[in-house]
N, C-alpha and C positions, 0 to 999 in steps of 0.2 A: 257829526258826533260831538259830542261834550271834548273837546281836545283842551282845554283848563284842569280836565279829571284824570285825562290819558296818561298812564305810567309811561315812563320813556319806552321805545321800541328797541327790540334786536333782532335781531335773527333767532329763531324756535333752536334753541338746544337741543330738544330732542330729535327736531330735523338735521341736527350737525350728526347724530350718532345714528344715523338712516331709519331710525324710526317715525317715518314721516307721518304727518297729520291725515296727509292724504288718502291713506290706505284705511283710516278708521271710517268712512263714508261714502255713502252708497256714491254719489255724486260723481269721486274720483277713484273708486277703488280699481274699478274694471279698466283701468286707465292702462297703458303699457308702463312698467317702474322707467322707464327712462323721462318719461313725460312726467309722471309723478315727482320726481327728483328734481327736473326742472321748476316745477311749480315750487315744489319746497322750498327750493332754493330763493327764490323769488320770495316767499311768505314772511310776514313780520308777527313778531307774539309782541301780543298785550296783553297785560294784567290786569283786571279790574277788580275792585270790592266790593262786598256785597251791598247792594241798595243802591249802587251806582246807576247811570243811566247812560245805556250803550246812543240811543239816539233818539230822536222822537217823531211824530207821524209831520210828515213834509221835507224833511231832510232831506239830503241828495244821497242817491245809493251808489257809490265809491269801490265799495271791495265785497267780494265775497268773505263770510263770517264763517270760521271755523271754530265748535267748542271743544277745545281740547279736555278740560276739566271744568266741570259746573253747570249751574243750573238757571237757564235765563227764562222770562215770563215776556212772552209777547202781547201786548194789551192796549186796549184804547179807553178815552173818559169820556164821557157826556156831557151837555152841558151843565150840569147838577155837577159834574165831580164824580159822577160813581164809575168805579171802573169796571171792563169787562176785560177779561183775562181770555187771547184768542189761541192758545196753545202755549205749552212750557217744554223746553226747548233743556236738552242735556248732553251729555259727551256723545260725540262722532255726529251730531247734528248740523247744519250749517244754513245759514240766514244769505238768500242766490237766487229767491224768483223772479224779483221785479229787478233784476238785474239788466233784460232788455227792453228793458220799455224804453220808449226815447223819454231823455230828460227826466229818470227815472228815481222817483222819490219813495221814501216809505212807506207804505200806510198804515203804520203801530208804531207805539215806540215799543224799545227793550228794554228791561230791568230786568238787572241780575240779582238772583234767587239767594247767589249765594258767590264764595269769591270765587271769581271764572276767569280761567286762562284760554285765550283767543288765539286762532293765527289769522293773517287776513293779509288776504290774495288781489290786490289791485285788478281794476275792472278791465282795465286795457290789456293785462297777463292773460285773463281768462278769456275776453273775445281773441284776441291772437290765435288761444291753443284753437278755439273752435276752427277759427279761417285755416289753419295748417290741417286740422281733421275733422272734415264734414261729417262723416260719422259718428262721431261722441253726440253729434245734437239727438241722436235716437235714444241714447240713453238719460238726453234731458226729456226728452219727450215722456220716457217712459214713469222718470219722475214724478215731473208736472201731473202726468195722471195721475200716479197714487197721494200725490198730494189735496187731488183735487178730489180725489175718494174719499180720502180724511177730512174733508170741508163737508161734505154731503154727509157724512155721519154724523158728524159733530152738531149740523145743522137737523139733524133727525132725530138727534139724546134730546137738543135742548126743545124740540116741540113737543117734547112727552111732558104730560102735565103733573102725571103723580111723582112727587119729589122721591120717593123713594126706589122709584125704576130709574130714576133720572142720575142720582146718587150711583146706581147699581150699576152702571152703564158706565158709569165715568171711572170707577174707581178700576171697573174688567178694565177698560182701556189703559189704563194707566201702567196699572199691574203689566200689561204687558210693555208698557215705552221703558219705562222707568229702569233707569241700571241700577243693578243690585234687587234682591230681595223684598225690598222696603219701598213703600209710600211715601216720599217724604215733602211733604206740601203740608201747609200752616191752613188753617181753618177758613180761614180770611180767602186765601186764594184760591181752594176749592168752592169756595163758594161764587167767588166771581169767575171761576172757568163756566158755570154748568147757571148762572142767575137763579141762585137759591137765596137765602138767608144764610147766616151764617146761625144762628139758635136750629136753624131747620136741617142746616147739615151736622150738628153736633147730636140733633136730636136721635137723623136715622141712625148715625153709625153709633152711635149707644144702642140703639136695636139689633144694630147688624152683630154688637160684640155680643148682645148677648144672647144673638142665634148663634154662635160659633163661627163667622163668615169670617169675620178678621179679626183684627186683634191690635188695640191702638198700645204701641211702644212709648207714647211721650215725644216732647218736644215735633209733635208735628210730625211723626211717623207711623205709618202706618202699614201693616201685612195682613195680605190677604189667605185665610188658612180654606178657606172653600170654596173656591172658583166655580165646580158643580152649581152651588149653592148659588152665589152669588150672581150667575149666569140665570138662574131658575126665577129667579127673582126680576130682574131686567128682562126677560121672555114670559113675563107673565103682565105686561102690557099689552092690552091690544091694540 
């Protein structure tokens, strides 16, 4: 990681007052609170700000990434420089697949959306809890899959060729990841999550507002008021 950029570390506050990081993610929620408590205990917060850069694709993978608050873009460039945005990442999320790979490096880097409070769990804490309880790997497992559902979707939005099913698709998703009511991604980065244009995504969602489907709030926000709708549209590809 950029450790020149790194805020000094402490110990999660919020972990001191038992509200642990733990519990906000699938990962470790189903965990027993004694276990959870130990991890806590164990866990460092970092602060970073926005634009910053968590790490980039080759890197060695060190700790499990917990987002306590904020919004990070996982992404990769070309050799051109253009970027493609492989998923954006928000509270109770955590960055822990390629965590067993031997000699395990990134394959994206991170950039934060926006300023993001982390906690992060050293790699040899979390092989540990596994070797003490063989069982939790079922509920890696079960991860892994829906993770790898989300790959297969994602890789299904973007073979759709007419941008405005492709747009419709992204934005249902989103609507549902996204914490809070609100959209909130910048033009630029919807359009490199889903390889649009960025005139081409401004264009639909001026259509979609003024079918009534959403409704853009400014500074890169966005609500969706039709789901029905907006659904009806993304299923009217064949």
């Amino acid at each position: 990681m950029d450790n020149e950029k790194k805020k000094p570390r402490s110990v999660c506050a919020d972990c001191e007052d038992g509200a642990w990081c733990t519990k906000i993610i699938p990962l470790f929620s189903d965990l027993p609170q004694d276990l959870q408590q130990s991890l806590a205990e164990r866990s460092i917060q970092t602060t970073r700000e926005k634009g910053e850069t968590l790490f980039r694709v080759g890197e060695e993978v060190g700790s499990v990434l917990i987002i306590r608050r904020g919004r990070i873009k996982l992404c990769k460039y070309d050799a051109d420089g253009n970027e493609y945005i492989l998923d954006i990442l928000h509270d109770g999320d955590a960055i822990w697949e390629n965590l067993f790979l031997e000699s395990a490096v990134f394959p994206y880097s991170a950039v934060c959306l926006t300023a993001v409070e982390l906690c992060e769990i050293r790699k040899s804490d979390f092989i540990r809890m596994l070797a003490d309880r063989p069982a939790i790997a079922m509920n890696l497992i079960s991860l892994l899959t829906l993770r790898l559902q989300d790959a297969n979707e994602k890789a299904l939005l973007l073979s759709i060729r007419d941008p405005e099913v492709r747009l419709a698709g992204f934005l249902l998703d989103r609507d549902i990841r996204c914490v809070g009511p609100e959209i909130s991604l910048k033009l630029e980065d919807i359009a490199a999550s889903i390889g649009l244009r960025p005139e081409t995504v401004s264009r639909n969602l001026s259509k979609f507002e003024k079918a009534r489907l959403i409704r853009r709030l400014g500074q890169g926000r966005i609500l969706v008021t039709d789901r029905a709708g907006l659904k009806k549209v993304y299923e009217s590809d064949p």
